[in-house]
PDB file of N, CA, C, O and CB in Angstrom:
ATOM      1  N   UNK A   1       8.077  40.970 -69.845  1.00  0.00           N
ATOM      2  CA  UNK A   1       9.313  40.218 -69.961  1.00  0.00           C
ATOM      3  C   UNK A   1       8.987  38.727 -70.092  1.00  0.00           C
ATOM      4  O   UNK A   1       8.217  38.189 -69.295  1.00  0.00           O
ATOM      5  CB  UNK A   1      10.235  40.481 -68.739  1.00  0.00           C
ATOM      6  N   UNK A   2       9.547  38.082 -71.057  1.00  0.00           N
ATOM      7  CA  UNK A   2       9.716  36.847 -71.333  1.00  0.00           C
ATOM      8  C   UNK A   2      10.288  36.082 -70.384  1.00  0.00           C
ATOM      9  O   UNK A   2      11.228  36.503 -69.709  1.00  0.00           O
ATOM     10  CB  UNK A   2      10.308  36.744 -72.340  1.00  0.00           C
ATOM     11  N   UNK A   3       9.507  34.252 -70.166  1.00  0.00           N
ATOM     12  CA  UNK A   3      10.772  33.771 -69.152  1.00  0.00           C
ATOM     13  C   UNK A   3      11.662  32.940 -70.173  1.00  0.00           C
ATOM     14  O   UNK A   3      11.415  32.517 -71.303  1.00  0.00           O
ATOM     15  CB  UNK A   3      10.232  32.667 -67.661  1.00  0.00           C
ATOM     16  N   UNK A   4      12.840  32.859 -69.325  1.00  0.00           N
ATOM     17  CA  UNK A   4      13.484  32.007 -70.217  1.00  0.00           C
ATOM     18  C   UNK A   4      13.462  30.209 -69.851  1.00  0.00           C
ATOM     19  O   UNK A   4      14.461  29.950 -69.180  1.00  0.00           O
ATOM     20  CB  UNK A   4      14.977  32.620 -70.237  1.00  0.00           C
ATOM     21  N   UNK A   5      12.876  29.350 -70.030  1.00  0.00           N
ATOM     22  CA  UNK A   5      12.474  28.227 -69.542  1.00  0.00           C
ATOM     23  C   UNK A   5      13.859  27.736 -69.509  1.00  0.00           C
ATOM     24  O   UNK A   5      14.341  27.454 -68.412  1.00  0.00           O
ATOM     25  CB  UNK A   5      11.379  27.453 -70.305  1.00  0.00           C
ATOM     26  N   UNK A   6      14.460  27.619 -70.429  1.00  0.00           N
ATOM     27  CA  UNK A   6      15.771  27.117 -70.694  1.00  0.00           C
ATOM     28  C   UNK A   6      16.627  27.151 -69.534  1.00  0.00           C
ATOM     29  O   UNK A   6      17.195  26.176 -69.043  1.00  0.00           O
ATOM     30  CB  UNK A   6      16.387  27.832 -71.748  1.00  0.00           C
ATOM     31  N   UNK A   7      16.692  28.703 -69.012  1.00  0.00           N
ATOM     32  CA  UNK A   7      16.930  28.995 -68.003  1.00  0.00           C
ATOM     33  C   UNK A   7      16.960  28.413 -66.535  1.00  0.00           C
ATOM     34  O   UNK A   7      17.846  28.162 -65.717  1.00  0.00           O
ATOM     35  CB  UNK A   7      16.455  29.662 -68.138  1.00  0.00           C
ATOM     36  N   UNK A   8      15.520  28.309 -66.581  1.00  0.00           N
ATOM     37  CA  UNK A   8      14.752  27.702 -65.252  1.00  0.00           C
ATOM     38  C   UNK A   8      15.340  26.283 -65.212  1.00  0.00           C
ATOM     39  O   UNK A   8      16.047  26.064 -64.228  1.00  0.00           O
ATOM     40  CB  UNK A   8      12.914  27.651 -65.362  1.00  0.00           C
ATOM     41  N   UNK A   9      15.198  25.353 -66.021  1.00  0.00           N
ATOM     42  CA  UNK A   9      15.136  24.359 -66.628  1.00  0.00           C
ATOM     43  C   UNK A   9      16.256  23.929 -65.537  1.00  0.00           C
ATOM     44  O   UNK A   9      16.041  23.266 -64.522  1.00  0.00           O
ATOM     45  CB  UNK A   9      15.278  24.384 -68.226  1.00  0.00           C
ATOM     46  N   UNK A  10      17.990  24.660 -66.143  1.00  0.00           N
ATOM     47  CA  UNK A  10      19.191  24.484 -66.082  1.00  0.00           C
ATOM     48  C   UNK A  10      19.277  24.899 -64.463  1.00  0.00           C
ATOM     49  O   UNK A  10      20.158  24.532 -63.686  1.00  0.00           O
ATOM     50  CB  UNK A  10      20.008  25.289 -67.223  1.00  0.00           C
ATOM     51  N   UNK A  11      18.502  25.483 -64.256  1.00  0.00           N
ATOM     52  CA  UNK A  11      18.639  26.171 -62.199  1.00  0.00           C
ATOM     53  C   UNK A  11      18.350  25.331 -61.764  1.00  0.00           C
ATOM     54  O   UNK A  11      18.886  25.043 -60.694  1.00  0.00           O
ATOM     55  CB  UNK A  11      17.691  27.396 -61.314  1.00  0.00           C
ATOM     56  N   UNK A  12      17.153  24.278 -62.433  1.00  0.00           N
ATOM     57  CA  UNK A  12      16.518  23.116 -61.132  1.00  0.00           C
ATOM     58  C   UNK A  12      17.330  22.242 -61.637  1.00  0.00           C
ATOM     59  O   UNK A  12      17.886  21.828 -60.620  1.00  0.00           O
ATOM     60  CB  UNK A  12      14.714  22.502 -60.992  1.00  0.00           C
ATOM     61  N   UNK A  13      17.870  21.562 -62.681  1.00  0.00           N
ATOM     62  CA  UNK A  13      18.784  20.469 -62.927  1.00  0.00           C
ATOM     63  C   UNK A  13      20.138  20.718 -61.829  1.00  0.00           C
ATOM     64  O   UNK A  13      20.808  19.763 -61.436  1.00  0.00           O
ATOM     65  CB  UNK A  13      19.235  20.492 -64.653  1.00  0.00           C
ATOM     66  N   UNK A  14      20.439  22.254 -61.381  1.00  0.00           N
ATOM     67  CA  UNK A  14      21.296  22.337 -60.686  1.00  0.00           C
ATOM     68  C   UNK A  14      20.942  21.762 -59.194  1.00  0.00           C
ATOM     69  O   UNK A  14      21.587  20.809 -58.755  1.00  0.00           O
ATOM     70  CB  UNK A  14      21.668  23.583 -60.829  1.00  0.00           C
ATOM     71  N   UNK A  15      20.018  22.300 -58.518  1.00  0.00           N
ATOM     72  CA  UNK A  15      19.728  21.711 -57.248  1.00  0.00           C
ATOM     73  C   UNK A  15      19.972  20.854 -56.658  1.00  0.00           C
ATOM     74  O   UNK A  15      19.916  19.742 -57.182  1.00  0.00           O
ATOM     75  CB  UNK A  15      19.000  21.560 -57.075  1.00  0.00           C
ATOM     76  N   UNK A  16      20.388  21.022 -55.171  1.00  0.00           N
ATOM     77  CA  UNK A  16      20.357  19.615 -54.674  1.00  0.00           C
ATOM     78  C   UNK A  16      19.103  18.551 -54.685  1.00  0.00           C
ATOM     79  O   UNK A  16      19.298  17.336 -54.726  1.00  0.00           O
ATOM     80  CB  UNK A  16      20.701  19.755 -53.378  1.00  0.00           C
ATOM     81  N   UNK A  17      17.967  19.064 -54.649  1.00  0.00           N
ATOM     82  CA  UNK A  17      16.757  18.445 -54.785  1.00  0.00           C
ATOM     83  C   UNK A  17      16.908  17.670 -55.661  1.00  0.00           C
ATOM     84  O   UNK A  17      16.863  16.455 -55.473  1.00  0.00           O
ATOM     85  CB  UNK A  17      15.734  19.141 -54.989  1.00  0.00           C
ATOM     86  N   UNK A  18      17.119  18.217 -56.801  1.00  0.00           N
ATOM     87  CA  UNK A  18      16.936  17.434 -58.320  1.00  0.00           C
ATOM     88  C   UNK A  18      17.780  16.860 -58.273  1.00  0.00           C
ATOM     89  O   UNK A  18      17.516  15.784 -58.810  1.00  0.00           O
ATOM     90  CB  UNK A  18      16.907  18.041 -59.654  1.00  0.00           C
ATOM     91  N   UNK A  19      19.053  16.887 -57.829  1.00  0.00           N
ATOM     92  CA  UNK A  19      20.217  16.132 -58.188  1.00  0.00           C
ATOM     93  C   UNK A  19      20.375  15.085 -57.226  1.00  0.00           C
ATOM     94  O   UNK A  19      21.370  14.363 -57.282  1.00  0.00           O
ATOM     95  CB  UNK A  19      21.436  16.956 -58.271  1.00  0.00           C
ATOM     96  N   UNK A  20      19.316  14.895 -56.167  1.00  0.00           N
ATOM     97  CA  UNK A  20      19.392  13.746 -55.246  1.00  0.00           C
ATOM     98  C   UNK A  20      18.280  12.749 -55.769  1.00  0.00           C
ATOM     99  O   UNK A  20      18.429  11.534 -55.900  1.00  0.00           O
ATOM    100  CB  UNK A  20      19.151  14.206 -53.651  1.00  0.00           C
ATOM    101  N   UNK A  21      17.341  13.352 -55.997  1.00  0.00           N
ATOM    102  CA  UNK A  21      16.331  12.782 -57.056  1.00  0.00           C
ATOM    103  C   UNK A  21      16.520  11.939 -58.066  1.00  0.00           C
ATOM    104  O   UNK A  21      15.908  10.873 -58.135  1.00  0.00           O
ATOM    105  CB  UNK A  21      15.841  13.626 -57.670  1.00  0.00           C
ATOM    106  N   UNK A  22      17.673  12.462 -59.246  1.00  0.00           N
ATOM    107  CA  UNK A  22      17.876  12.304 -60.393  1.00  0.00           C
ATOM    108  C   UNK A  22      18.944  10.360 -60.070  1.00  0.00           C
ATOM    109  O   UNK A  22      18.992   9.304 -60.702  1.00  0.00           O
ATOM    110  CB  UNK A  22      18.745  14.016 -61.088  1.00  0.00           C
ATOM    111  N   UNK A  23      19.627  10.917 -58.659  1.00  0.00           N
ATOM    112  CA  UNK A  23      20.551   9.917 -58.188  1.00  0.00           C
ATOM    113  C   UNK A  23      19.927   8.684 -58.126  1.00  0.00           C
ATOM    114  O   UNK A  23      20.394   7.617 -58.524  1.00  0.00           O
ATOM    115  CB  UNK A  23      21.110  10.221 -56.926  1.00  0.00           C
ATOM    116  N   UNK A  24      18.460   8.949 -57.423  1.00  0.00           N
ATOM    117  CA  UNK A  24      18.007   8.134 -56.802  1.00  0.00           C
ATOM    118  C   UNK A  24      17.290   7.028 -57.896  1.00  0.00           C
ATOM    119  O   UNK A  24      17.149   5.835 -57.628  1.00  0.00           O
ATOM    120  CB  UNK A  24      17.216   8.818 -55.809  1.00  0.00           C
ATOM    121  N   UNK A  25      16.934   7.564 -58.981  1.00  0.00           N
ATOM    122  CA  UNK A  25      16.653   6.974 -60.411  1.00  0.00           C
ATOM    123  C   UNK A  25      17.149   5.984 -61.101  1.00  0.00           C
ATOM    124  O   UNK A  25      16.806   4.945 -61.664  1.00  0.00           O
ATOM    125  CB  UNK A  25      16.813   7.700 -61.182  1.00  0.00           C
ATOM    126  N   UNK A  26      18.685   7.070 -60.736  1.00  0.00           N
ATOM    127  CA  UNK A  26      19.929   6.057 -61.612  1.00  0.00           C
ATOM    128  C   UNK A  26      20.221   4.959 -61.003  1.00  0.00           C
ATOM    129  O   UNK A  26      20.293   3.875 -61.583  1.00  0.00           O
ATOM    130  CB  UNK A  26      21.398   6.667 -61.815  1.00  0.00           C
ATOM    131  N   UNK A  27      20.469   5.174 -59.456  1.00  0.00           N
ATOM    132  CA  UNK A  27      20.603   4.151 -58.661  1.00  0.00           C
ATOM    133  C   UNK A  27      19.340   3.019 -58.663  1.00  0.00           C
ATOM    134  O   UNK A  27      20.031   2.009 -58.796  1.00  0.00           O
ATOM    135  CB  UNK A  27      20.836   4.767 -57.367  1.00  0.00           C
ATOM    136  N   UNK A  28      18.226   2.619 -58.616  1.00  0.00           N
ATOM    137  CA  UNK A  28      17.340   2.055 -59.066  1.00  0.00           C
ATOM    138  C   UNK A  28      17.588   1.174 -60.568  1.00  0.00           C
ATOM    139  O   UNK A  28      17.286   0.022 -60.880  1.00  0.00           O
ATOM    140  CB  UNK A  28      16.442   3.051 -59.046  1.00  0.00           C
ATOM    141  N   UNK A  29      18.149   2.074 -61.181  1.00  0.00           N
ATOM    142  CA  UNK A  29      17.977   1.527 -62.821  1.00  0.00           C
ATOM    143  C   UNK A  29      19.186   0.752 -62.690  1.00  0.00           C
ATOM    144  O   UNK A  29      19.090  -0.372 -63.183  1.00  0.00           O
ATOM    145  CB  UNK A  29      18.008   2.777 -64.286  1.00  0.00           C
ATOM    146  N   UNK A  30      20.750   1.149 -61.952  1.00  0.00           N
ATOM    147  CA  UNK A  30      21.693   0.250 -62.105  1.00  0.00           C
ATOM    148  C   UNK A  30      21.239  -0.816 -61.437  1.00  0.00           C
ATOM    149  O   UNK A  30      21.544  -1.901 -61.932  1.00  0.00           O
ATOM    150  CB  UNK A  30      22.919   0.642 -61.730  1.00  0.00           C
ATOM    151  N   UNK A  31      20.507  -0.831 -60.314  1.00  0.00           N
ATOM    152  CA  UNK A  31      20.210  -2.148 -59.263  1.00  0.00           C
ATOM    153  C   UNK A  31      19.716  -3.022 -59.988  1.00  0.00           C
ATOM    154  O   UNK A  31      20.139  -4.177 -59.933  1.00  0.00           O
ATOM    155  CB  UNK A  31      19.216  -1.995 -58.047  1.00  0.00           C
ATOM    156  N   UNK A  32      18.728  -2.661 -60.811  1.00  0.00           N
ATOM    157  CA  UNK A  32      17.937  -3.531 -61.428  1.00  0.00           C
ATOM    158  C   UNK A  32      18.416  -4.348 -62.812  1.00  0.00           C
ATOM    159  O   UNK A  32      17.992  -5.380 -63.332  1.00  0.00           O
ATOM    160  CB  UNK A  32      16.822  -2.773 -61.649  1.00  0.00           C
ATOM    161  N   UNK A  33      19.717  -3.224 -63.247  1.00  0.00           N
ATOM    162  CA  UNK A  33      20.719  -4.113 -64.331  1.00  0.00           C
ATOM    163  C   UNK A  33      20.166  -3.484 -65.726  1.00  0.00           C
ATOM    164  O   UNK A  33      20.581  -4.023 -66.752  1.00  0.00           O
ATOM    165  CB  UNK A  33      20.466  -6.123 -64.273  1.00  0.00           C
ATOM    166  N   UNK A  34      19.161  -2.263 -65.870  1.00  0.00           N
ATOM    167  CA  UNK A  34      18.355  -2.048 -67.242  1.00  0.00           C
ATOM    168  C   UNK A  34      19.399  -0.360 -67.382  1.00  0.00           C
ATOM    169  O   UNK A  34      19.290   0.196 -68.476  1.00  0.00           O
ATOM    170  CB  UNK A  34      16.000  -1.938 -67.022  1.00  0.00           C
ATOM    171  N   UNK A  35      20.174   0.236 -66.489  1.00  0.00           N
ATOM    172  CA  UNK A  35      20.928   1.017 -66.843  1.00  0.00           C
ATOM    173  C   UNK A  35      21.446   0.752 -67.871  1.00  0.00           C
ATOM    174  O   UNK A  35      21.988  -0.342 -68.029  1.00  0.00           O
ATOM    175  CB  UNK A  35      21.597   1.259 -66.137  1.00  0.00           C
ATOM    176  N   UNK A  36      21.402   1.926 -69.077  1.00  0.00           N
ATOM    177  CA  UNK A  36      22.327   1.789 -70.278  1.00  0.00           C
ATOM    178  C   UNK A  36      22.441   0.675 -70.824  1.00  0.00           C
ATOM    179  O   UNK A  36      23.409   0.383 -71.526  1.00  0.00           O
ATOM    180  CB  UNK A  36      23.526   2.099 -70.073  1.00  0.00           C
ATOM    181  N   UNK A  37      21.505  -0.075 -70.589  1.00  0.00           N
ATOM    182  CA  UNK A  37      21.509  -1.879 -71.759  1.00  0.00           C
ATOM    183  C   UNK A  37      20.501  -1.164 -72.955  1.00  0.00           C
ATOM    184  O   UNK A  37      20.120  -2.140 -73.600  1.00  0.00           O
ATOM    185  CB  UNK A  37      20.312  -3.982 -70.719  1.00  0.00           C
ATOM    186  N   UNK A  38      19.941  -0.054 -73.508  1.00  0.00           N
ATOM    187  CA  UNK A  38      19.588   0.477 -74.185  1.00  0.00           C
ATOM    188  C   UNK A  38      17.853  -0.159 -74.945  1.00  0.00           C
ATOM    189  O   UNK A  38      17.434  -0.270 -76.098  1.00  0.00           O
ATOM    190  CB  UNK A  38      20.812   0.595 -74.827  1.00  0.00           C
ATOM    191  N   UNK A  39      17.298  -0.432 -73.634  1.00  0.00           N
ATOM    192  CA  UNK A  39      16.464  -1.620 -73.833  1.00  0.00           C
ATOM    193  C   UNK A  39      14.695  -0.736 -73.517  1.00  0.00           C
ATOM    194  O   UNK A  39      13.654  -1.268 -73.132  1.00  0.00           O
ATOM    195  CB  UNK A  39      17.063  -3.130 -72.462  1.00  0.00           C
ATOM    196  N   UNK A  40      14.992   0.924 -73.914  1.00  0.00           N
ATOM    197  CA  UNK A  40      13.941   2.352 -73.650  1.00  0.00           C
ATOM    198  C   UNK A  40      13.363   2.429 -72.676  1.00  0.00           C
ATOM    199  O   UNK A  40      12.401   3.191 -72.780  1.00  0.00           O
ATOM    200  CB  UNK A  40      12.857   2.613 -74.461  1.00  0.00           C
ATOM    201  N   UNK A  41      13.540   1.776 -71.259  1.00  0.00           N
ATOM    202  CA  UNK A  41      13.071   1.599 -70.374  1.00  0.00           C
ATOM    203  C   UNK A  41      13.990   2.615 -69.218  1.00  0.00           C
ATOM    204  O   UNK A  41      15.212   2.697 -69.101  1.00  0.00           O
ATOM    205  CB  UNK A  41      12.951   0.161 -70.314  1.00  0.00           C
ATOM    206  N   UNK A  42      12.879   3.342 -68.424  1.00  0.00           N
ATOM    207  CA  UNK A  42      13.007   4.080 -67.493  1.00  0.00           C
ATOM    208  C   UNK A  42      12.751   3.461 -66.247  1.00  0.00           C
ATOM    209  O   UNK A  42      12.139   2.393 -66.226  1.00  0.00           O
ATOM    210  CB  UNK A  42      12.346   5.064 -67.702  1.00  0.00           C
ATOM    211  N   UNK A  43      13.297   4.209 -64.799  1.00  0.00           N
ATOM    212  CA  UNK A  43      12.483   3.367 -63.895  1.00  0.00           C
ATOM    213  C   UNK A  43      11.470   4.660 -63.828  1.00  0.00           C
ATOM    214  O   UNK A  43      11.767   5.843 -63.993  1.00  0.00           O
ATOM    215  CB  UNK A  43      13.281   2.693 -62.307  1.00  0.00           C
ATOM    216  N   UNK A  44       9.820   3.921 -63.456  1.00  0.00           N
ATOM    217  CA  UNK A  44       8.659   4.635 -63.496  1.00  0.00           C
ATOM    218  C   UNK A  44       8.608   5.282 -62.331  1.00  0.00           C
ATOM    219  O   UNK A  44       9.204   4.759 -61.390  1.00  0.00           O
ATOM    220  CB  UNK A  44       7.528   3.902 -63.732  1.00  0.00           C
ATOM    221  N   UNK A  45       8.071   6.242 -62.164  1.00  0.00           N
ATOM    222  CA  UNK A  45       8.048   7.799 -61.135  1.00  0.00           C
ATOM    223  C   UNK A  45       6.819   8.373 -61.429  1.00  0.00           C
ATOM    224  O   UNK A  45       6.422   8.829 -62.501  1.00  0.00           O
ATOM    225  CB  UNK A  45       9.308   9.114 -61.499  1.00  0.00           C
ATOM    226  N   UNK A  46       6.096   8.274 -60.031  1.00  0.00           N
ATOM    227  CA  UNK A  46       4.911   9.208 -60.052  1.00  0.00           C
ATOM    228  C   UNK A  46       4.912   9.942 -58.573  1.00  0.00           C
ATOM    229  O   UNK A  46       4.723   9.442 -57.464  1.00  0.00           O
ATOM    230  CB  UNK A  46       3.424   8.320 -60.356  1.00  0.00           C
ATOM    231  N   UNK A  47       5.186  11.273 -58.942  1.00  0.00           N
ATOM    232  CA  UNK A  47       5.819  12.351 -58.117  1.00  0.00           C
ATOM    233  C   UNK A  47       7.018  11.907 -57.423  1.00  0.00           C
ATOM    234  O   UNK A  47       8.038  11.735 -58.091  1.00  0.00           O
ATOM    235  CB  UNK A  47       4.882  12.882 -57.107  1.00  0.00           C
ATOM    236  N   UNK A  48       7.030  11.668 -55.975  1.00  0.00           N
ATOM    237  CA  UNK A  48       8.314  11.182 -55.820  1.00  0.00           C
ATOM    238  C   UNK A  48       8.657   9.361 -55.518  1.00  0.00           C
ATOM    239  O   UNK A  48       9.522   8.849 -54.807  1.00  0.00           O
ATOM    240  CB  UNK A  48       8.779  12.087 -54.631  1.00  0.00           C
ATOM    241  N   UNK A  49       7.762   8.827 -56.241  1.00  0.00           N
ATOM    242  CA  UNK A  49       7.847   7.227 -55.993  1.00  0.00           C
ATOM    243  C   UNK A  49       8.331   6.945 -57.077  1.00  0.00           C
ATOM    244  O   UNK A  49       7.769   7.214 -58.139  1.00  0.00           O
ATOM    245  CB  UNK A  49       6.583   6.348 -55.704  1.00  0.00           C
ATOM    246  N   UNK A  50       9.467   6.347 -56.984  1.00  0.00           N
ATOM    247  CA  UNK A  50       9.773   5.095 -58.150  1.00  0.00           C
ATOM    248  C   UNK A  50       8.847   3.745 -58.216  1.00  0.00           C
ATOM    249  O   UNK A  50       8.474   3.151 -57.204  1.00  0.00           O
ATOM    250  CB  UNK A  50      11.318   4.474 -57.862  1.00  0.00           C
ATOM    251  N   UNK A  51       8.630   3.471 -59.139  1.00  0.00           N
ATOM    252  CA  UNK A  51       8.155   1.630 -59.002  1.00  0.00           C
ATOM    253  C   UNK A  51       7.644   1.179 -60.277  1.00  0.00           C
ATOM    254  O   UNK A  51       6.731   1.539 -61.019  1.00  0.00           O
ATOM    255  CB  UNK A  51       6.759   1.222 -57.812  1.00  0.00           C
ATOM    256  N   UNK A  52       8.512   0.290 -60.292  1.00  0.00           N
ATOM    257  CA  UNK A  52       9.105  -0.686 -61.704  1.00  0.00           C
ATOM    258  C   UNK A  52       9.478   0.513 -63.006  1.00  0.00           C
ATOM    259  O   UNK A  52       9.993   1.631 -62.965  1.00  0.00           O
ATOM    260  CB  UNK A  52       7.513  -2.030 -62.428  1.00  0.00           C
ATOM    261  N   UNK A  53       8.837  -0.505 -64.356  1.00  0.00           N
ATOM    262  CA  UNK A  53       9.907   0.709 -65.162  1.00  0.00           C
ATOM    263  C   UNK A  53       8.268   0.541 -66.405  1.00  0.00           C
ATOM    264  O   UNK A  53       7.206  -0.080 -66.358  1.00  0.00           O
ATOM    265  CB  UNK A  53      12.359  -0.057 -66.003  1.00  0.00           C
ATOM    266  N   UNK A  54       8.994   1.585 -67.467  1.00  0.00           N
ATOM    267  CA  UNK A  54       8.119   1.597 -68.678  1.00  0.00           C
ATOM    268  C   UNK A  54       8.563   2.257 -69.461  1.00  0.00           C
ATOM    269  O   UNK A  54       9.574   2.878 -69.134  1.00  0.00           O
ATOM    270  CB  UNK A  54       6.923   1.959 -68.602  1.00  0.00           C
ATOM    271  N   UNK A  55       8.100   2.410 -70.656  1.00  0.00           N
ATOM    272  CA  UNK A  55       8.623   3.291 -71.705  1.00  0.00           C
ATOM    273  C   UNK A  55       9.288   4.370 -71.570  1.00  0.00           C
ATOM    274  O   UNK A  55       8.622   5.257 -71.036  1.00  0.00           O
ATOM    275  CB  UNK A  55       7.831   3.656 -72.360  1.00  0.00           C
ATOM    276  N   UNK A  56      10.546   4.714 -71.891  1.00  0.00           N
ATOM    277  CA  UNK A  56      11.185   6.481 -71.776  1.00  0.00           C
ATOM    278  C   UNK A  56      10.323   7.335 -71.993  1.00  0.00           C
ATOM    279  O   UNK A  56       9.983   8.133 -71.119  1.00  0.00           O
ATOM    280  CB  UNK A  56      12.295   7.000 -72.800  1.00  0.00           C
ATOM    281  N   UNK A  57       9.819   7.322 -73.183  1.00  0.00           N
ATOM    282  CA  UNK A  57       9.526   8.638 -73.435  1.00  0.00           C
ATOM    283  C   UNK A  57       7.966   8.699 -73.004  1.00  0.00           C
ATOM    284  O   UNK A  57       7.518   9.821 -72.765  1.00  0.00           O
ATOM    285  CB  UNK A  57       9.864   9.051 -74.998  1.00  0.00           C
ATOM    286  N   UNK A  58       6.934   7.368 -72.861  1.00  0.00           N
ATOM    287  CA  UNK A  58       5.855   7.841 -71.968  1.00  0.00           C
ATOM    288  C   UNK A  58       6.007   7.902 -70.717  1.00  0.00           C
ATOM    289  O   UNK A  58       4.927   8.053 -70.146  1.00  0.00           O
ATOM    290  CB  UNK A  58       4.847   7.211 -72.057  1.00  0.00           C
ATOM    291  N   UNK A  59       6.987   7.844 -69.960  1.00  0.00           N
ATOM    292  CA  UNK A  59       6.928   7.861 -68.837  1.00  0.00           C
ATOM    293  C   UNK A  59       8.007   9.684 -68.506  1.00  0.00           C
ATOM    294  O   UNK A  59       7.912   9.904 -67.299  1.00  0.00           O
ATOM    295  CB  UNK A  59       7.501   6.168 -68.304  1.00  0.00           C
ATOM    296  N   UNK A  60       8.482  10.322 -68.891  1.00  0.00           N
ATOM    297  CA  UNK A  60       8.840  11.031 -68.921  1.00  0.00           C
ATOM    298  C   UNK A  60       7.590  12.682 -69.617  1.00  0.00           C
ATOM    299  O   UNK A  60       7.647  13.892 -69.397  1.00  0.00           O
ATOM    300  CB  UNK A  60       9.979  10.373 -69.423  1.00  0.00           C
ATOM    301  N   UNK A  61       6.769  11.933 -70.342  1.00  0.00           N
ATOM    302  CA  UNK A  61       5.353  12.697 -70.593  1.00  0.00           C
ATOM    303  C   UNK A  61       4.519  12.244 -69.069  1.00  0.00           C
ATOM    304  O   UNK A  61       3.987  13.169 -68.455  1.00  0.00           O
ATOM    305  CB  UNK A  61       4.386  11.996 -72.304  1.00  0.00           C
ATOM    306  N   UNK A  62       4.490  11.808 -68.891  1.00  0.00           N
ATOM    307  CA  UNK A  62       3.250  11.641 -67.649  1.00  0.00           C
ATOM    308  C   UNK A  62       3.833  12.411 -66.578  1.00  0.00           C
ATOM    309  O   UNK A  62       2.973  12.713 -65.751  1.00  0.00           O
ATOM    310  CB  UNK A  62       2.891   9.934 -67.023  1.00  0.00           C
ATOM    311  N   UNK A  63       4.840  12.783 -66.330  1.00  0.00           N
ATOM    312  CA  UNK A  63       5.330  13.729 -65.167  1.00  0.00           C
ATOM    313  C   UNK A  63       5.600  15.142 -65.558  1.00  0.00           C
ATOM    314  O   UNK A  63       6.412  15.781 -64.888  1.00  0.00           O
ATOM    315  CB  UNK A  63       6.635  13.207 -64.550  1.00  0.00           C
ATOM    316  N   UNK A  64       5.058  15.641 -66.478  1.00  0.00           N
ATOM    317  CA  UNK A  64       5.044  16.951 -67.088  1.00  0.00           C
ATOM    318  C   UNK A  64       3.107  16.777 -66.747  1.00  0.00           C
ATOM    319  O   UNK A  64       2.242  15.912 -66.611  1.00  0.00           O
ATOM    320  CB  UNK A  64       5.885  17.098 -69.098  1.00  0.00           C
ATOM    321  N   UNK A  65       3.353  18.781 -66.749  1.00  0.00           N
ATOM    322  CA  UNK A  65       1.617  18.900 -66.774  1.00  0.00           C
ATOM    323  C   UNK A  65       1.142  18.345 -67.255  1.00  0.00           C
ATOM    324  O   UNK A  65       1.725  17.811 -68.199  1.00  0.00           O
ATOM    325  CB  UNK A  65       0.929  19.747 -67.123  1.00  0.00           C
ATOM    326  N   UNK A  66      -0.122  18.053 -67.042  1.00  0.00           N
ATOM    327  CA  UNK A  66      -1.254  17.107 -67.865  1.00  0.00           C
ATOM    328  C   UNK A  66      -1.626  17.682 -69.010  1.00  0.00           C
ATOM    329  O   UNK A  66      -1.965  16.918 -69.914  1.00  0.00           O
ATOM    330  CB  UNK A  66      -2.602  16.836 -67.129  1.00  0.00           C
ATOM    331  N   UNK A  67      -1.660  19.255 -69.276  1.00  0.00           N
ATOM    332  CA  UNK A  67      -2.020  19.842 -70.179  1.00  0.00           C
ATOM    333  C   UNK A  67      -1.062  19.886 -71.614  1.00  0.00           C
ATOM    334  O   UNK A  67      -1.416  20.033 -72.783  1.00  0.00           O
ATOM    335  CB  UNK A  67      -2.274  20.956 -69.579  1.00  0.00           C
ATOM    336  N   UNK A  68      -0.233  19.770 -71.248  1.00  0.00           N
ATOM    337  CA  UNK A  68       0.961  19.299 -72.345  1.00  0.00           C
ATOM    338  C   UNK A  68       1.300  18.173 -72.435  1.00  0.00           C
ATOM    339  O   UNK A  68       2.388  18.059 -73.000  1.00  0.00           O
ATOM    340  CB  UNK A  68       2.152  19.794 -72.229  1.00  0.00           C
ATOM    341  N   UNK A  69       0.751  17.065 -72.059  1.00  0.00           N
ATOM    342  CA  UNK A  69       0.891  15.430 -72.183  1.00  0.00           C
ATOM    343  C   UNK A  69       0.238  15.043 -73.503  1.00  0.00           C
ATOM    344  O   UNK A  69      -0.983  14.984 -73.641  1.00  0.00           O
ATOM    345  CB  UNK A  69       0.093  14.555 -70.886  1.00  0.00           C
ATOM    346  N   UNK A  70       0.923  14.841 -74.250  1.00  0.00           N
ATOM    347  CA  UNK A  70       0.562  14.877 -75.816  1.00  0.00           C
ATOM    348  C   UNK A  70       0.584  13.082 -76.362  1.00  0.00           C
ATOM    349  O   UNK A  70       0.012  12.504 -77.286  1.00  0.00           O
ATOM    350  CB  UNK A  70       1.994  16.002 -76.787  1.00  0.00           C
ATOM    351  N   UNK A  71       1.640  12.562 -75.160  1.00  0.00           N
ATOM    352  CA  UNK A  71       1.810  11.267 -75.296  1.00  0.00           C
ATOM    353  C   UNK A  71       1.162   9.727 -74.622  1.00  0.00           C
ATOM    354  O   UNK A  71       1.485   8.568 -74.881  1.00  0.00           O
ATOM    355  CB  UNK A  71       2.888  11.378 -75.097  1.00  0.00           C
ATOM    356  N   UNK A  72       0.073  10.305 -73.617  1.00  0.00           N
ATOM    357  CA  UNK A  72      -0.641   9.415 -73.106  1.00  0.00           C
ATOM    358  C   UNK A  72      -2.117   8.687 -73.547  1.00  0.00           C
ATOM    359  O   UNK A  72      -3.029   8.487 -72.745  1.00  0.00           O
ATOM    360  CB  UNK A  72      -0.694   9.927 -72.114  1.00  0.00           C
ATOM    361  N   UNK A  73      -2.151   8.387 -74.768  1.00  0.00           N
ATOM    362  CA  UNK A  73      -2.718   8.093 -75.247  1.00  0.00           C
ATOM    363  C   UNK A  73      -2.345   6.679 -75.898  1.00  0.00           C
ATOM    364  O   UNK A  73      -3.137   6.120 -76.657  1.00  0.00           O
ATOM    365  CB  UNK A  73      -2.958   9.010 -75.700  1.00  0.00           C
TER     366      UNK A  73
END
């Protein structure tokens, strides 16, 4: 049997874990005033630390397995 990632994906986006997590991001990014000013900047996260910000989309590759990090280079 196949998994369905999609699946999985949508169960942990549900969580309270993730969804206190996800808060804690946003809240950071509004404090800092770079929320939605559309300026590709994330706040940076390595496991569960925020601190400062960097590129969206490399910083969103560096917290996926290492083995599928296609973008750290």
């Amino acid at each position: 049997m196949e998994r369905d990632y999609k699946k999985e994906y949508a169960k942990y986006g549900k969580s309270r874990a993730a969804k206190k997590y996800r808060a804690a991001l946003n809240k950071y990014n509004r404090q800092k005033g770079t929320y939605g000013n559309g300026d590709g900047k994330d706040a940076a996260h390595s496991g569960r630390r925020i601190k400062g910000f960097m590129r969206a989309a490399l910083n969103r590759a560096n917290n996926r397995p290492k083995v599928r990090n296609s973008k750290r280079s």
